[in-house]
Structures are given as C-alpha cells and as structure tokens.
N, C-alpha and C positions, 0 to 999 in steps of 0.2 A: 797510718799511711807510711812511717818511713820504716815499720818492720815488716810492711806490705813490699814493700820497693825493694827492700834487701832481701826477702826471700825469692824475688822474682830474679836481682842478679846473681844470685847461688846457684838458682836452678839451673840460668844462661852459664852458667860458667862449667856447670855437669853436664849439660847438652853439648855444646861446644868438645869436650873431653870425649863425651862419647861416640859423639858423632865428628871428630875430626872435622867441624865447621870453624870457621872465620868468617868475622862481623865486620862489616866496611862502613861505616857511618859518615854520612855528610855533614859538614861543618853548619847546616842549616836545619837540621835534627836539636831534638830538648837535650839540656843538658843530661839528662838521667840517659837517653840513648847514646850520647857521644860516651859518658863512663861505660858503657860495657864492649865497646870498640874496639876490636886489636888493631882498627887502623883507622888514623881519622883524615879526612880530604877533601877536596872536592870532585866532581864527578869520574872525569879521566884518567887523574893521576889514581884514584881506588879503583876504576876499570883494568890499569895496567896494572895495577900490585896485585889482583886476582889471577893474572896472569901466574904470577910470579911465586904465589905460596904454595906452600903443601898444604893443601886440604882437598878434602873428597867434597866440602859444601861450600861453597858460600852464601851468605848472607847479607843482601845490600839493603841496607838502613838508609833508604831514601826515595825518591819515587820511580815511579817505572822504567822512562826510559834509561836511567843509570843503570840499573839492572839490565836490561837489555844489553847494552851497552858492557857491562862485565860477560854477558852470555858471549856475545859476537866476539870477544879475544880470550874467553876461554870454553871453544866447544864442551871438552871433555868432563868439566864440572858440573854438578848441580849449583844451580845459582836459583837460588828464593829470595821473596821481596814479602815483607810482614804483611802488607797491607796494598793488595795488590788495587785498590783505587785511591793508590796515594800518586795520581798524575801529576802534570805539569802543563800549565795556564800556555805557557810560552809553546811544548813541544805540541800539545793539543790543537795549535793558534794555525799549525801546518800539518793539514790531511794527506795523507800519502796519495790518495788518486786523485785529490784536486791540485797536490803540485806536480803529478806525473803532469796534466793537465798544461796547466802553466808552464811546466816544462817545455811542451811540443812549442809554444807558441815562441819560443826563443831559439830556433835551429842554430846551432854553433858555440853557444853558449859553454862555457865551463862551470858547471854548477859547486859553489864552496857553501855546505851547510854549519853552523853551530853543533857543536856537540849535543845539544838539545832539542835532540828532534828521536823520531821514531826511528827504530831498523825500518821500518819500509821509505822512510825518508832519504836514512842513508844510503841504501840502495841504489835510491836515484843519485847520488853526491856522487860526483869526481873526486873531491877534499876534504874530510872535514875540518873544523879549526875549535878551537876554544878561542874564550876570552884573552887568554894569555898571550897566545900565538895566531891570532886571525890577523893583525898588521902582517908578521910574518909570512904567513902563507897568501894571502892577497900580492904582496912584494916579490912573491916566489914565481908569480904566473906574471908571463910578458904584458906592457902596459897595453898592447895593440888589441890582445885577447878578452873578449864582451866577457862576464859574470852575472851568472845569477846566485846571488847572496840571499840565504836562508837562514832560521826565519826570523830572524830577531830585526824589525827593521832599526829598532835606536842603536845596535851594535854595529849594523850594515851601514848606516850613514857616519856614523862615529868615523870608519874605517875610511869609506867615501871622502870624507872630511880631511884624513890624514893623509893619503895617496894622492887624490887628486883628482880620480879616477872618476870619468861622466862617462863611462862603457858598463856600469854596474846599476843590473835590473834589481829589484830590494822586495822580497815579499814581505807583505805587510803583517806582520806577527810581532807580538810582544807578550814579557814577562809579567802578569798581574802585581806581583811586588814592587819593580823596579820603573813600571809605568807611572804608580800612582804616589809618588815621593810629592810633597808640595815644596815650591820652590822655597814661595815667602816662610815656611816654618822651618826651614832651614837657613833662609836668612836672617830668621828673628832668635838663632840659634848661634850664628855667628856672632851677632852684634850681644850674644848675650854673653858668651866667650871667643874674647876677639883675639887669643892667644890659638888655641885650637885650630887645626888643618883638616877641611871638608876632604873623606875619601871618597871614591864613588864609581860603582860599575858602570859599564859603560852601555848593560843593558838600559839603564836610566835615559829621560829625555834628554837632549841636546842642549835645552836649557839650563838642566839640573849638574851637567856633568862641566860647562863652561863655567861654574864657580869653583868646581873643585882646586882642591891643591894637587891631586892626583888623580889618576884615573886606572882602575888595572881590576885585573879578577880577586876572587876570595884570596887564594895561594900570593899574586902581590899586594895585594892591599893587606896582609899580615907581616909580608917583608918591607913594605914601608914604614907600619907604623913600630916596626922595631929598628929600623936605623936612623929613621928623623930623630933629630934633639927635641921633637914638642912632645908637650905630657898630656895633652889634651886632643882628642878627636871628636869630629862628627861623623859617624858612620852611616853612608847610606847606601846600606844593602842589607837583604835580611837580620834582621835582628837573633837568628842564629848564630852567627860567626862573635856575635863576642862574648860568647863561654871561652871559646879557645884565645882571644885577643886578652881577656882578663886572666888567663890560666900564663900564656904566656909571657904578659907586661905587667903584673900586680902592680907596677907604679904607677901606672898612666892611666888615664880616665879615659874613660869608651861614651862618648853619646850618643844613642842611635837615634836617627833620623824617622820623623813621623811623616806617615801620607797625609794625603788631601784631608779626609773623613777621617779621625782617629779617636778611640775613645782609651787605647793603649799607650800613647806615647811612642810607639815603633811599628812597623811595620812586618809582619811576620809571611811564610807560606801556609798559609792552611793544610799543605797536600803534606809536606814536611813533616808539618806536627799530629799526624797520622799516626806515624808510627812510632809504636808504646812499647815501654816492658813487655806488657800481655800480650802485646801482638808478636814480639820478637818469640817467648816463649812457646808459644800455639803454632808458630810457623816451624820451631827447630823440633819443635815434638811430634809434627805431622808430616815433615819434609814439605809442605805447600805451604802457600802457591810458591809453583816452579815456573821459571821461566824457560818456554819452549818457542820455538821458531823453524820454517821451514827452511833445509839448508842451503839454497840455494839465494835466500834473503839473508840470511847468516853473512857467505861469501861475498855477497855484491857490499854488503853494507862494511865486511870484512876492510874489504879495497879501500874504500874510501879512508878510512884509518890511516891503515897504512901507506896510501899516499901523505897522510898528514905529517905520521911520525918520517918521513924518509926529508922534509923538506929541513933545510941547514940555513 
C-alpha cells in the first residue's frame, strides 16, 4: 500500500510537469490528497489563487461546486475535478430553479448567497459571502434593505443573530456534516477536558455554536487555535482540517468532535473523501472531467463575486 501511494505521487508530480497543471486541495480532503497539493485552502481563497497561477490546468481536489467556482474566475483555464460526483449535501440542499422560484416570491429583495452553492445559484446572487466575511457583507447592505440569505440556514441565523436584522428571508438548506454534531458528546468532551476551547463553524446548529469558545470558518478557526495560549481543542468541523491543524501546531492537541450516530469518533464529508490518488491521476492523464459552463451563467455568477470581493 505505501509503495502503491508513492508511486501514484510520482506519477502526479510527472503529470503536473508535464502538463503544466496545479492541484488546489481542500483542507477537508485525506491527508494523502492534501500531500500532493501545491496549494492548500479552503474553498475561495483556492478559487482566487487559480486566478492567480501560471498553469494551463488546474486541478480542484474537492467537490463540485469549488470547482466551479475556480471555472467562474478563471475563464481561460482548464479546470478538472477527480471525481466529478464528489457533491455537496449543503450546495445540493439549493436547486437553482427552485430558488429562481423562491426568488420571485420576494420582489426587492437583495439576494446574499454562501460560497456554497451552484454557478446557477450564483447567478441568481447579488453577493456572495463566505463564512469568513458574511457578517461583513450582510453589514455592507443598508439595515432598511429585506435579504434573502442562501442556503445555509444555521450560517443565515448565526448572522441574523449578530445583526439584528428581522428583514432577512433564510432558505432552508444545510451542511450534512455540520448539521449533525451532538451537543451532549461534545459536552461530555468538555467535561472530559475542561481545559480545551470548543471551535466551531457556524455552519453548525445554534445550539452547538453557543458553547463554543469561537466561532469562525476553517481559515479562522486555524488562526485561533494558533494564537490562543490553550493546547487543547475540540474541533467541530469536518474532521479534515486537522492534518493541517496537527502539521501546523505539533504541540497542541486537536479533538474532533463526533455526530449524533457515530461509529468513528468524528465526523467526516463523504463527498470529500472521494477523491483519491487514483482519481487525481486518471483525471491529469485524461484531462476529465472538465468543468464547462454556459458563458453567460459564467458572468452572472461572475458578478456576484465580485460584488463580494469589492465590499471593505
């Protein structure tokens, strides 16, 4: 198995050479995926650095709409995805012609969706936000102006919650990971180290995220738990991110948080762990699956970005 695995990152590192490709890998990818990564992130911030590299390929090492998502800010590249039915529970959660739908029934509304949604989703978006910057951009539109917040509804309330804001319509979608955290096992986690600081996305229930000591996306919940003084966490977010949390703190201990139903002790994405060596290989040796798009879904969904990045 491990001269199986090393000759598959040899081959990835010859493909890459020769094909002038670059590997974007999500912090919620196996650790064998995050080693062969020239760049490691979470969704947006590897959207934007595809922007930004020299390569004729890229490669997004995570599930569809990321890719997508690298497509829509870099026309001109090939962008491939290993395992193109490695979805997303959350961006799935919202159909593009049933929130067109939903849309109409809101005249006036300024639509701000999650980075986690389809290009035909963002199309319809005015805004998008991430987890990082969705207080931000919610703060950025006048309090007078109604919102429909897509589609995460425990990020949308989270935000609700912090604003203040009773003009914000919340479609009802959520992340199958970050839905199903149990409270009490992370209570019975605390009490078992009571020194340890709860992190926690805020894709999570309202419940789960009022115990934390934090609340922020992957990219801040790795800058927390590197400037707190505690050496102990409980992590409750995909149980991906702490290859990188262990790579980058060797001192401190990472606990990841278990769902409801658990026979792992953590909580994983299935759609994530999709994609393999073998798949990365077969995708840079066949150029597929490519991610294609009409360009006029390209541009609509283009906008809403770039509304996002312009907000200070």
């Amino acid at each position: 198995m491990v001269d199986n695995s090393q000759s598959l990152v040899k081959r990835i590192e010859e493909l890459k050479r020769e094909k002038n490709a670059v590997i974007l890998a999500h912090y919620y990818t196996t650790p064998e995926v995050q080693g062969v990564a020239d760049f490691l992130g979470d969704s947006l911030a590897l959207s934007v650095k595809a922007k930004d590299v020299d390569a004729d390929i890229i490669l997004f090492a995570g599930v569809h709409f990321m890719a997508e998502t690298a497509k829509v800010l870099s026309p001109d590249k090939k962008v491939l995805i290993p395992n193109p039915e490695a979805g997303c529970s959350l961006a799935e959660s919202c159909d593009a012609a049933e929130f067109a739908a939903f849309k109409a029934k809101y005249p006036g509304h300024m639509v701000v969706s999650y980075v986690n949604t389809t290009v035909g989703v963002k199309a319809l978006t005015d805004i998008c936000c991430t987890s990082s910057n969705a207080l931000q951009v919610v703060e950025s539109i006048p309090a007078e102006q109604p919102i429909i917040f897509a589609p995460d509804r425990n990020l949308g309330s989270y935000i609700q919650k912090l604003t203040g804001r009773d003009n914000m319509v919340l479609w009802d979608g959520a992340c199958h990971v970050h839905e199903e955290f149990s409270l009490e096992k992370i209570l019975e986690l605390r009490a078992a180290h009571p020194q340890a600081k709860i992190v926690v996305h805020p894709e999570c229930k309202a419940v789960v995220a009022a115990v934390a000591d934090y609340v922020g996306s992957t990219a801040g919940i790795l800058e927390y738990c590197g400037r707190s003084e505690a050496q102990e966490f409980i992590v409750v977010t995909e149980a991906g991110i702490l290859a990188e949390m262990r790579k980058r703190y060797p001192q401190k201990s990472f606990i990841p948080a278990p769902p409801v139903d658990s026979t792992c002790g953590c909580n994983e994405c299935r759609y994530m762990k999709m994609v393999t060596l073998e798949s990365i290989v077969r995708c840079l040796e066949s150029e597929s699956p490519e991610i294609v798009m009409e360009e006029s879904v390209r541009r609509a969904a283009e906008r809403s970005i770039i509304n996002m990045v312009a907000v200070k």
